[in-house]
Wavefront OBJ file of the C-alpha trace (Angstrom):
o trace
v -160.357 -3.850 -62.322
v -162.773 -1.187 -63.436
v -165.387 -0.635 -60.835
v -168.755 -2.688 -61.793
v -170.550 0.605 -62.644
v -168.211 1.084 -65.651
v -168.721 -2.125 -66.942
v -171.136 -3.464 -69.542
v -171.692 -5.678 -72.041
v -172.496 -5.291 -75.621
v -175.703 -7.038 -76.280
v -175.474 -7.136 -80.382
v -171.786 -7.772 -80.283
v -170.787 -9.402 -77.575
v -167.547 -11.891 -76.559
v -168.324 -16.136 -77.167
v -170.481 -17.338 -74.113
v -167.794 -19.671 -73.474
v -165.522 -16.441 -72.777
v -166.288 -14.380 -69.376
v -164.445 -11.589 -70.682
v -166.052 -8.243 -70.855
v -164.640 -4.997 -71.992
v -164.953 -1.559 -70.426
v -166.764 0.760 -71.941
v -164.378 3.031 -73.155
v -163.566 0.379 -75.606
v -164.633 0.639 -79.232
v -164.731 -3.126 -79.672
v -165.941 -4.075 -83.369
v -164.342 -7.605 -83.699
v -164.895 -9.891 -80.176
v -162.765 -12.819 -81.207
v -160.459 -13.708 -78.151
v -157.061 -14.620 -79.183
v -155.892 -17.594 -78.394
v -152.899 -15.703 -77.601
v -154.266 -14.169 -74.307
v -153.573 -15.093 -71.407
v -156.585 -16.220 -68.654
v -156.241 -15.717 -65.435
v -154.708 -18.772 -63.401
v -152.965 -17.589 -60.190
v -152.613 -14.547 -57.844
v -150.901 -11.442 -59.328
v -147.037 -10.773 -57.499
v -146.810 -7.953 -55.230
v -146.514 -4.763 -57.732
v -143.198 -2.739 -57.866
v -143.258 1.138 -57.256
v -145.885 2.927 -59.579
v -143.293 4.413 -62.448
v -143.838 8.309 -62.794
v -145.008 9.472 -66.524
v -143.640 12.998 -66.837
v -145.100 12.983 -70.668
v -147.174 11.448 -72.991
v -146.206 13.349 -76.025
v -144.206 11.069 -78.349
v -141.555 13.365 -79.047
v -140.588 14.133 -75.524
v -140.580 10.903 -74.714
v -137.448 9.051 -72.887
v -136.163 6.050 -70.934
v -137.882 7.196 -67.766
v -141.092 6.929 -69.213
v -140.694 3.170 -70.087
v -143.128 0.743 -68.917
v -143.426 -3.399 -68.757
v -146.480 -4.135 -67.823
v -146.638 -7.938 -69.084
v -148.074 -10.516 -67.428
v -150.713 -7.507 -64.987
v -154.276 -7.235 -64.615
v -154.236 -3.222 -64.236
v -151.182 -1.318 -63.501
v -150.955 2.249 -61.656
v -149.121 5.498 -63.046
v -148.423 8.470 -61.196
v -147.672 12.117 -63.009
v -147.276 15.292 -61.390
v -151.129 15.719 -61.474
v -152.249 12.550 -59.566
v -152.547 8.662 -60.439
v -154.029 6.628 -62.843
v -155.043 2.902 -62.502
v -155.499 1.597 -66.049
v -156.770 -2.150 -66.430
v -155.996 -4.408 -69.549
v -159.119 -6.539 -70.359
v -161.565 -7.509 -67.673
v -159.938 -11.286 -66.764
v -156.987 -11.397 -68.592
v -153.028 -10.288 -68.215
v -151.289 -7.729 -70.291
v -149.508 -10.590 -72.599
v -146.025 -10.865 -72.646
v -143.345 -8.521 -73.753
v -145.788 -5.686 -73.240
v -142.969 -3.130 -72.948
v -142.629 0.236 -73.680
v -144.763 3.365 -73.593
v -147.844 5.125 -73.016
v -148.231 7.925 -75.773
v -151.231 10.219 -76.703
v -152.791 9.031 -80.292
v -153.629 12.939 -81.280
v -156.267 10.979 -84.304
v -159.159 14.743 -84.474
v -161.394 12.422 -84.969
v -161.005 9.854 -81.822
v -157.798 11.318 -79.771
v -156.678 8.586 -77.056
v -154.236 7.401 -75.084
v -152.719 3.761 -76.438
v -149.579 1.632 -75.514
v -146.519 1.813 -78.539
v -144.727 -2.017 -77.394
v -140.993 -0.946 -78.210
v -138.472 -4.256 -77.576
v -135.717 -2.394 -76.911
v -137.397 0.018 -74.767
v -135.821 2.804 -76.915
v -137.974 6.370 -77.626
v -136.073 6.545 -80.343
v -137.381 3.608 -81.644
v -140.715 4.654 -81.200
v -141.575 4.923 -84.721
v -140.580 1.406 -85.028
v -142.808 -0.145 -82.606
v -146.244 -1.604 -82.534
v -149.609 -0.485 -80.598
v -150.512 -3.162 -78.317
v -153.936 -4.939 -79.064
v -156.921 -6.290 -77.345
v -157.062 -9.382 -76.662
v -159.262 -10.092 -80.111
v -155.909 -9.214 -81.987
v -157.774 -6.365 -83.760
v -158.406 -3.190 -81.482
v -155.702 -1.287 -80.150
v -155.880 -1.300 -76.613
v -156.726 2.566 -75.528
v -157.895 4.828 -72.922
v -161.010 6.981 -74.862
v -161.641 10.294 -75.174
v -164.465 9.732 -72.981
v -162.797 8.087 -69.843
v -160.334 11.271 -69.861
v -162.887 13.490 -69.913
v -165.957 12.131 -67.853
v -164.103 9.695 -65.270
v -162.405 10.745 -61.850
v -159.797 8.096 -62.842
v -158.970 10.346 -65.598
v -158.405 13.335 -63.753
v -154.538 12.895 -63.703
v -154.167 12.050 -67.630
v -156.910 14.917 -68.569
v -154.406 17.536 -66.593
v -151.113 16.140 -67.704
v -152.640 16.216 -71.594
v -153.954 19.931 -71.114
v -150.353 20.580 -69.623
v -147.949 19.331 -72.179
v -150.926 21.232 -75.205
v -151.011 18.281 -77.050
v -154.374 19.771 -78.411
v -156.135 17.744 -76.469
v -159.150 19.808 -75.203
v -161.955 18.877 -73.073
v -165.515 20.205 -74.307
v -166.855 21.751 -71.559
v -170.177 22.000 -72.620
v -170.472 17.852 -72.313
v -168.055 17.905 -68.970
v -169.807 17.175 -66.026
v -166.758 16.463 -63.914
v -166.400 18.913 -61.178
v -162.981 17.714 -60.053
v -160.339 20.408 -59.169
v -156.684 19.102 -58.878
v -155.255 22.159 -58.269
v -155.801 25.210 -55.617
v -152.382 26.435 -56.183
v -153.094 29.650 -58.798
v -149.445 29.135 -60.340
v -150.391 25.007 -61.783
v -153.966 25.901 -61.934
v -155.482 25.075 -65.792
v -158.065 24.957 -68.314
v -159.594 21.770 -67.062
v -159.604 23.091 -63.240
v -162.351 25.033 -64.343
v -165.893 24.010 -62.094
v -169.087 25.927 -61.800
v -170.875 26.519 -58.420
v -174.448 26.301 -58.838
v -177.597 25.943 -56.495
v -177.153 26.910 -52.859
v -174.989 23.727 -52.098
v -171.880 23.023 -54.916
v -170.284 19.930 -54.636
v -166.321 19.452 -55.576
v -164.727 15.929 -56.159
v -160.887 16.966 -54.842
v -158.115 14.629 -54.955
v -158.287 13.897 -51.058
v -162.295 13.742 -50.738
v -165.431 15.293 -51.655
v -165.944 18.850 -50.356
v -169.675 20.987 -50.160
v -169.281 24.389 -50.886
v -172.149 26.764 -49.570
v -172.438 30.678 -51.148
v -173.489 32.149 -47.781
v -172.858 31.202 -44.227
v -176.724 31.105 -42.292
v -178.213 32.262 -45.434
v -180.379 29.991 -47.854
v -179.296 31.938 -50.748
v -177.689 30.250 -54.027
v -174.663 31.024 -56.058
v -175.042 33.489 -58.694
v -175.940 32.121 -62.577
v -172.710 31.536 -64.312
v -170.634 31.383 -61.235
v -167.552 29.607 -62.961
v -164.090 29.327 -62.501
v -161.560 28.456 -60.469
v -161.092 27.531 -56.778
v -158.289 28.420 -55.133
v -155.679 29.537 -51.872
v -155.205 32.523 -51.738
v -151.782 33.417 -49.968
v -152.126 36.894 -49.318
v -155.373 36.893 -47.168
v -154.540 32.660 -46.197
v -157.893 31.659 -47.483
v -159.955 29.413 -49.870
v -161.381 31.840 -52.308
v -163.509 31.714 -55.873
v -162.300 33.057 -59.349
v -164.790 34.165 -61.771
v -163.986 33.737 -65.142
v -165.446 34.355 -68.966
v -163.138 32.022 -69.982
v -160.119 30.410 -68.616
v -157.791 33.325 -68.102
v -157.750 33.275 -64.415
v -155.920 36.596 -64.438
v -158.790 37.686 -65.966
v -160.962 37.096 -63.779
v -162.672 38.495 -60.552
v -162.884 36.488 -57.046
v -166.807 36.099 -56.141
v -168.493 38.828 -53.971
v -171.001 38.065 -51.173
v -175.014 39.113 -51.927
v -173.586 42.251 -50.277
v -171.701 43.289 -53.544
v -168.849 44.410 -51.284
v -167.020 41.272 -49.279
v -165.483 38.626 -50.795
v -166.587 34.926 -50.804
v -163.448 32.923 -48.836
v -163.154 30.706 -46.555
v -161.207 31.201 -44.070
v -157.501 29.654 -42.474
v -159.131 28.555 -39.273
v -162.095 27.090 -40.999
v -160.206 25.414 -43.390
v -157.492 24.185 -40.471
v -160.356 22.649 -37.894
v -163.035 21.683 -39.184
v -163.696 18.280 -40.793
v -165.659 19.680 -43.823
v -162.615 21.065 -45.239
v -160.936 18.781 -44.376
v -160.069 17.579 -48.058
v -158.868 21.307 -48.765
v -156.771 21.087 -45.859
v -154.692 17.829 -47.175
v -154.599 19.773 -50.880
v -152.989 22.649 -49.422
v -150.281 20.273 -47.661
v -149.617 18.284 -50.387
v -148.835 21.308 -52.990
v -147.015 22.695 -50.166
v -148.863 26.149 -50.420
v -148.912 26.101 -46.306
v -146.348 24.845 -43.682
v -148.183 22.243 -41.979
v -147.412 23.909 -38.161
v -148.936 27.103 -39.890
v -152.023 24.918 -40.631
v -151.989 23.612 -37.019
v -151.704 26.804 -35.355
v -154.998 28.583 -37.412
v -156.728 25.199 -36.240
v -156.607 26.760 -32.364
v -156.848 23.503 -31.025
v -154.768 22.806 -27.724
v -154.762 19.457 -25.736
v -154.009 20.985 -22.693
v -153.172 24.393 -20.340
v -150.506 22.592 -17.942
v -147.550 24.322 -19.228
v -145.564 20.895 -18.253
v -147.715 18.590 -20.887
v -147.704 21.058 -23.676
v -146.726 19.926 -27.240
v -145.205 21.799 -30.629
v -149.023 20.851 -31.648
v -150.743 23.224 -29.260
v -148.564 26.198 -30.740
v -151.072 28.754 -32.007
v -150.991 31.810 -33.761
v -153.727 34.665 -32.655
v -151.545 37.796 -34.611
v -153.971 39.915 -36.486
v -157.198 38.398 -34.847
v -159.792 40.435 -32.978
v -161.280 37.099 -31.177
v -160.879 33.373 -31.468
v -162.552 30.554 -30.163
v -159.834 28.069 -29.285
v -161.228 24.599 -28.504
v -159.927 22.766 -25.287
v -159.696 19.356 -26.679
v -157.799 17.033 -23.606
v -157.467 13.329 -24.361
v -161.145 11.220 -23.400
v -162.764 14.086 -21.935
v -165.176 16.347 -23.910
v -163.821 19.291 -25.802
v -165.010 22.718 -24.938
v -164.231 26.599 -26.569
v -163.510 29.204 -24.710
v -163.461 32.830 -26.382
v -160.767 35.127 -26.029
v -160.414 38.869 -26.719
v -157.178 41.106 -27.059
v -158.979 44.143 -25.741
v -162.019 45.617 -26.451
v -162.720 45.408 -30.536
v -161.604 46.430 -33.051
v -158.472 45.874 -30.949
v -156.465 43.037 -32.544
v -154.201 40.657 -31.309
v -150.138 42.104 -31.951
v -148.011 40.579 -34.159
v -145.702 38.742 -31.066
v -148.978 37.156 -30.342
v -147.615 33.435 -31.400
v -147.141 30.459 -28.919
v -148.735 28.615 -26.183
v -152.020 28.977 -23.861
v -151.392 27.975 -20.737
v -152.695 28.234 -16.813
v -150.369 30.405 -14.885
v -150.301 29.919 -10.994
v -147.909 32.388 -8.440
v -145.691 30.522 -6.246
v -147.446 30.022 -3.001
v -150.580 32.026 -4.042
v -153.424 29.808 -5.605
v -155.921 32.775 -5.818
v -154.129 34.678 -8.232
v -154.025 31.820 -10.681
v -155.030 32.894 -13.923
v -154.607 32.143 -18.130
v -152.030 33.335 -19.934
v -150.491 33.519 -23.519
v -147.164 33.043 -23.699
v -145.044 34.201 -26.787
v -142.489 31.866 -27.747
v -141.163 30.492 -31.086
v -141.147 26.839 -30.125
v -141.756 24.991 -27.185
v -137.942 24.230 -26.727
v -138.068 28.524 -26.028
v -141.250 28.159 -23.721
v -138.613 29.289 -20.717
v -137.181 32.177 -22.696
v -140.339 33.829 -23.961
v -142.812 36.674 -22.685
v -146.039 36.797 -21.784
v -148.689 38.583 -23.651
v -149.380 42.194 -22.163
v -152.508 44.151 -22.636
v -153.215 46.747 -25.171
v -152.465 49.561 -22.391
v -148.912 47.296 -21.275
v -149.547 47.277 -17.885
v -150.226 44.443 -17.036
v -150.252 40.482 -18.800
v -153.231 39.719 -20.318
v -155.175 36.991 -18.387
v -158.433 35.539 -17.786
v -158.242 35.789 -14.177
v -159.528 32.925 -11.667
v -161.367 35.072 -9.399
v -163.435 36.098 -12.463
v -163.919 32.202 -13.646
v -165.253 31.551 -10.603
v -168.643 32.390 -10.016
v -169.295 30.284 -13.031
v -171.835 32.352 -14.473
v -171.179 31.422 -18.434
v -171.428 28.086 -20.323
v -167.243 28.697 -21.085
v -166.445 28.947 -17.630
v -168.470 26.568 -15.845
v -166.464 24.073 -18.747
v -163.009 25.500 -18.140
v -163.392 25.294 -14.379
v -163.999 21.706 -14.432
v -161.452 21.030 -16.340
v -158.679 23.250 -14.471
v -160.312 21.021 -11.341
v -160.329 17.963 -13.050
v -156.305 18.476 -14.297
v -155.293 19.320 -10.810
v -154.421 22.732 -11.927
v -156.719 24.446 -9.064
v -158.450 22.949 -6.008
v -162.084 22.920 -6.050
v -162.319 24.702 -1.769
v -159.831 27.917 -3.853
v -162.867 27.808 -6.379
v -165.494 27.994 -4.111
v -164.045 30.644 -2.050
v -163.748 33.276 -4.931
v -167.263 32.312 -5.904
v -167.960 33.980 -2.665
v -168.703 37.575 -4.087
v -172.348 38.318 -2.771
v -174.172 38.279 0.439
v -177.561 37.372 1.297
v -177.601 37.388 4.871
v -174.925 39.255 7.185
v -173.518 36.436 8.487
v -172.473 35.080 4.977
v -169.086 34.774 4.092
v -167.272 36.092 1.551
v -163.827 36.682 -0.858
v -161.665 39.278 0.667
v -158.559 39.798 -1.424
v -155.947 42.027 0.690
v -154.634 43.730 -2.304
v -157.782 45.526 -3.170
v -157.368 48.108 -0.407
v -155.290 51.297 -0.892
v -156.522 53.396 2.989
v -155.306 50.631 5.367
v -151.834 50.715 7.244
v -150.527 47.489 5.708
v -151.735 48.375 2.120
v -148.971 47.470 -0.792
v -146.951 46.354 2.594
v -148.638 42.580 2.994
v -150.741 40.415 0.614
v -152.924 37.421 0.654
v -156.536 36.496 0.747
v -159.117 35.851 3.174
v -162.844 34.594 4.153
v -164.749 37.846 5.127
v -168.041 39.434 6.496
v -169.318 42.672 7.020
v -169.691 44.390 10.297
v -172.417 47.541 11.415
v -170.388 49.761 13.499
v -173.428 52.186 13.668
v -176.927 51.766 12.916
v -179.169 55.575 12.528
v -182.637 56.643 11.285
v -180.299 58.083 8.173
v -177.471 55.640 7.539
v -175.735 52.673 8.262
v -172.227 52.843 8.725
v -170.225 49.228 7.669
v -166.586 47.749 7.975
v -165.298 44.069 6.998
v -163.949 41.396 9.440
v -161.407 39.185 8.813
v -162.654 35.416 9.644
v -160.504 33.195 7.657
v -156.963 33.598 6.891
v -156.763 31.397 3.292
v -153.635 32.518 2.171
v -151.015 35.036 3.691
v -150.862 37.562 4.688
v -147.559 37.704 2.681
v -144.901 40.948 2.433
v -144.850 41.710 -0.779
v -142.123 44.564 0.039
v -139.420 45.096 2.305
v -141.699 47.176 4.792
v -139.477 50.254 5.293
v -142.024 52.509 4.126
v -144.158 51.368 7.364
v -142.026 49.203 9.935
v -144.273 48.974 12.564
v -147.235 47.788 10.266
v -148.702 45.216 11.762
v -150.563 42.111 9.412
v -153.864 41.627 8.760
v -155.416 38.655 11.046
v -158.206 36.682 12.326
v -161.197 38.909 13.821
v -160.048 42.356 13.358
v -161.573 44.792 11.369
v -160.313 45.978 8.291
v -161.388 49.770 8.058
v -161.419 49.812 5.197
v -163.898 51.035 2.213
v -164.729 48.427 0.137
v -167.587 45.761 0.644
v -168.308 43.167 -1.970
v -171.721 43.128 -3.948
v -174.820 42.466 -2.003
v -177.560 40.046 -4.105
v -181.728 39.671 -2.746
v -183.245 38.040 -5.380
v -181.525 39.439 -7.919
v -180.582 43.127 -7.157
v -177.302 44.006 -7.566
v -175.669 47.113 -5.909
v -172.099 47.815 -5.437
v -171.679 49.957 -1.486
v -168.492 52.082 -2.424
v -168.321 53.789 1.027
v -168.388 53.087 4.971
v -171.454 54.862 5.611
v -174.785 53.729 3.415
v -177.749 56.150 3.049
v -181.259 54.391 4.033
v -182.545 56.217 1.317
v -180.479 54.805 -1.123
v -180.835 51.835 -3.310
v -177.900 50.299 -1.157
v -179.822 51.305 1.782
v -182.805 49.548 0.672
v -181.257 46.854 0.132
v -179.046 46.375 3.445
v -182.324 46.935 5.120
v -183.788 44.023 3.752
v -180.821 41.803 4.119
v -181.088 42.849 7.721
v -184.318 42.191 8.147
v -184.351 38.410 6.779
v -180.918 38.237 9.324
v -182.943 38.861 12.520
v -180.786 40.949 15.089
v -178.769 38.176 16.513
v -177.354 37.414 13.110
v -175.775 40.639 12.510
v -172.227 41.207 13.353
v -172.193 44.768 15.430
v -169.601 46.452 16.919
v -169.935 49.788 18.791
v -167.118 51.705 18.060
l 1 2 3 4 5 6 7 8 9 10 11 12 13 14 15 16 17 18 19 20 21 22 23 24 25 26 27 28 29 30 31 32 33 34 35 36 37 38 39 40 41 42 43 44 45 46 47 48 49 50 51 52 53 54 55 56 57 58 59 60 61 62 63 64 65 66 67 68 69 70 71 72 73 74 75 76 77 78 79 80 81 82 83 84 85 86 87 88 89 90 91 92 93 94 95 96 97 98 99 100 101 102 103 104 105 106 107 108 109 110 111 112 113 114 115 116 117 118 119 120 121 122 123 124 125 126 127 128 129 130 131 132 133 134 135 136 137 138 139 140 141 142 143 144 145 146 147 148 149 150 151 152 153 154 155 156 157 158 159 160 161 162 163 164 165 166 167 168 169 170 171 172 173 174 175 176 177 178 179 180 181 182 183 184 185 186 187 188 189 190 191 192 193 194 195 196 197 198 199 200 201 202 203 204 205 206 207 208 209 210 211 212 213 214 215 216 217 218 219 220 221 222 223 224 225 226 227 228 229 230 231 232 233 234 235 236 237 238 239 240 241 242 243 244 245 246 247 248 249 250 251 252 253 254 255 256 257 258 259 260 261 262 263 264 265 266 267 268 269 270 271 272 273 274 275 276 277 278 279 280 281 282 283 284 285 286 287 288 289 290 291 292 293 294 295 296 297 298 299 300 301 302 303 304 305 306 307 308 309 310 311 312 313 314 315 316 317 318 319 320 321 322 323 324 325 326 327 328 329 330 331 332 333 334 335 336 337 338 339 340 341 342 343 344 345 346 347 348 349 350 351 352 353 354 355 356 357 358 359 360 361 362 363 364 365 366 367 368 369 370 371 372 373 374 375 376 377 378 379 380 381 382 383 384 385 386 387 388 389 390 391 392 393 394 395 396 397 398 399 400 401 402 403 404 405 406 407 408 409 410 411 412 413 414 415 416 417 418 419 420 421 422 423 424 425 426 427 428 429 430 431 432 433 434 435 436 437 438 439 440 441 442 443 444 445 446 447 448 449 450 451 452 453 454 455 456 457 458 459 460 461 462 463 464 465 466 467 468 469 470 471 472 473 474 475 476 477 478 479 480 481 482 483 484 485 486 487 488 489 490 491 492 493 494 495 496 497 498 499 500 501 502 503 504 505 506 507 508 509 510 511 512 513 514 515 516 517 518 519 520 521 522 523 524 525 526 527 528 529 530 531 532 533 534 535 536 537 538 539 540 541 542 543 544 545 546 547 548 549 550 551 552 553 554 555 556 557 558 559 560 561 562 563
């Protein structure tokens, strides 16, 4: 039944108070005799057959397929190519039997509507010979007004199919207050797709929901006066943009700037693909097909997870063209969390190849070096057969590295540590040992990877990692003069080559010294300094700083050896 809203009752003419019919409003009733003839409502309706498809309402096009029975229903539903239609009878009474045969479009200038022509045979071409079916007073052909077409949602699907089939059926758009779109595809797009975006908030009724429309992003500035026309997809650029129009040529027209005069208005894939206020867009784009669904799905940069062993086809993402993207960690009951990503330093974007899967990457046997990677693949069946992303300078795979994750410094990577911890995909002691990167005190420990070094006997000969400290070999009124001791083996030392270049090299191991040049960075309250050689000026800012670190140490805390 019609909801409540459109229902009222005609206080100077109304139906016998014995009767608790009532018509809908888009009824010219002028007679309200009930006919004896109708048929009250006396048990549950049976469960309805499939909704019939009406291709056409004009009465010379129509044919068999467009033939209806109806008898004996409350309300019956239609669909067209443009949407449904639920169309009741008379508030509590049945279609009355033998109502069979077609909906048509009554072209009258005066009152145009749609009515039913009741055809026995069910023959179009019998049409002619058939009867309108009546209200249930006997008198008034039953009809769907002018004004239900026009100012109803319910009528969106008959308004587009009339305006399709130009059965001079024209909606006046000065009395239209409808601002329901059917359409974003700019090939089915017509006359009565027209809306205007007014105020600094539009609103669009869409066949899948109700969608806000703002004109710019942070900004509380309103659309432009006589912003009308037609919103729509467009394919080139893969987003939601606006067609300004005089009149309803939309070839005519010109898509709708920004205050800047220079950028278009759009909305973009990825908005459009993850976030819930499009989310009505998103379903009209599916449904007229304009975008593969696992295109949607991969501009949505959503992933459930980073252990390459749990991935789905759903967590296949496409970064091509993009200079950065937030991609939102989103595992099943825990939080979600976005993490930021970067090709290289901007404008550089993201190659085409750059299609596939996120996922945590961890060496065999080496936990340290665990880092994130992209890997560019087709499918996830071809997961095994693809490549990893490489840099912009191809030396390397791109990565966000664990040993930079560590320290935890950022919102992003305090989240995405947890996680990797919580997932089993690192251990929480491999965490806190890269974390170790500063010293406050000479006896602290810290992160010693073995392939930094490039003056040492074993370097490019063995690998692995190690808990560290620094050492004073020599202490003078100008300088100090530093090396690192090994404390901790954590992983390795491992050969990473056959060891022909140097066969008597002998591995790194607990207690020696490295001699080596590089020290990690040394932290009191917040100074940072990098010491890039053995020996350290006092006078230095390094100098200063070691001073005071050895100071707070006291003597006995201070590694020395005399060498």
């Amino acid at each position: 039944m019609w909801p409540r809203r459109w229902i009222r009752v005609n206080a100077r003419a109304g139906p016998p108070a014995l009767s608790c019919a009532r018509y809908h409003r888009s009824f010219s009733v002028t007679h309200q005799v009930v006919s004896p003839a109708a048929t009250p409502i006396v048990s549950k309706p049976s469960r309805l057959a499939k909704a019939p498809v009406i291709r056409t309402l004009s009465p010379a096009k129509l044919t068999k397929t467009e033939t209806l029975d109806i008898s004996g229903k409350i309300q019956f539903v239609i669909h067209t190519p443009f949407g449904s239609a639920l169309l009741p009878y008379y508030y509590n009474f049945r279609f009355p039997a033998g109502t069979h045969g077609f909906l048509y479009f009554a072209s009258s200038h005066a009152d145009p509507s749609i009515r039913f022509r009741i055809v026995d045979t069910g023959d179009p071409d019998e049409f002619k010979n058939g009867r309108d079916l009546l209200l249930p007073n006997a008198v008034t052909p039953w009809h769907v007004s002018k004004k239900t077409i026009t100012k109803t949602k319910l009528g969106a699907a008959l308004r587009r199919l009339l305006a399709h089939e130009g059965l001079g059926f024209c909606e006046d758009s000065n009395e239209s207050t409808t601002q329901q779109p059917q359409s974003l595809d700019p090939a089915r797009l017509t006359p009565l797709d027209t809306v205007t975006l007014m105020g600094r908030t539009a609103i669009l009724h869409l066949p899948h929901g109700r969608v806000r429309l703002g004109y710019s992003d942070g900004r509380r500035v309103s659309f432009p006066e006589r912003t009308r026309g037609f919103l729509y997809f467009d394919i080139a650029s893969l987003s939601i943009r606006f067609r300004v129009v005089e009149s309803t040529d939309f070839g005519k027209g010109d898509d709708l700037l920004l205050p800047d005069g220079q950028t278009t208005w759009c909305i973009n894939l990825h908005r459009v693909a993850s976030s819930t206020r499009y989310a009505p867009i998103r379903k009209q784009l599916l449904v007229e097909n304009l975008i593969p669904e696992r295109q949607m799905q991969s501009r949505a940069f959503v992933v459930s997870t980073l252990n390459h062993t749990r991935l789905t086809e759903a967590d296949w993402m496409d970064l091509s063209g993009r200079p950065k993207t937030l991609i939102s960690i989103a595992p099943a009951d825990q939080e979600r969390f976005t993490l930021a990503v970067y090709h290289g330093v901007s404008p550089i974007r993201f190659p085409s190849s750059a299609q596939g899967f996120l996922y945590w990457h961890v060496p065999e046997k080496n936990p340290y070096d665990a880092e994130l990677r992209f890997r560019c693949a087709e499918s996830l069946e071809r997961f095994d057969q693809g490549h990893d992303l490489w840099t912009p300078g191809a030396k390397q795979p791109w990565s966000l590295r664990l040993r930079g994750l560590a320290p935890r410094r950022t919102s992003f990577s305090r989240s995405l540590v947890a996680y990797l911890i919580r997932e089993g995909l690192t251990d929480e002691s491999v965490v806190d040992h890269l974390a170790k990167t500063t010293v406050t005190h000479m006896r602290d420990l810290f992160f010693l990877h073995f392939g930094v070094f490039r003056n040492v006997p074993w370097s490019g000969v063995y690998d692995g990692a190690a808990l560290a400290r620094l050492v004073v070999l020599e202490d003078t009124p100008a300088s100090f003069r530093l090396d690192i001791r090994v404390v901790t083996l954590l992983d390795g030392p491992r050969k990473v080559s056959d060891g022909k270049a140097w066969p008597d090299v002998d591995p790194p191991k607990e207690g020696e010294l490295v001699f080596g040049f590089h020290v990690p960075k040394i932290n009191p309250k917040h100074f940072w300094k990098t010491l890039r050689g053995a020996t350290v000026p006092k006078s230095s800012k390094a100098g200063q700083v070691l001073k005071k670190i050895m100071e707070h140490s006291h003597g006995g805390d201070v590694d020395i050896q005399q060498v």
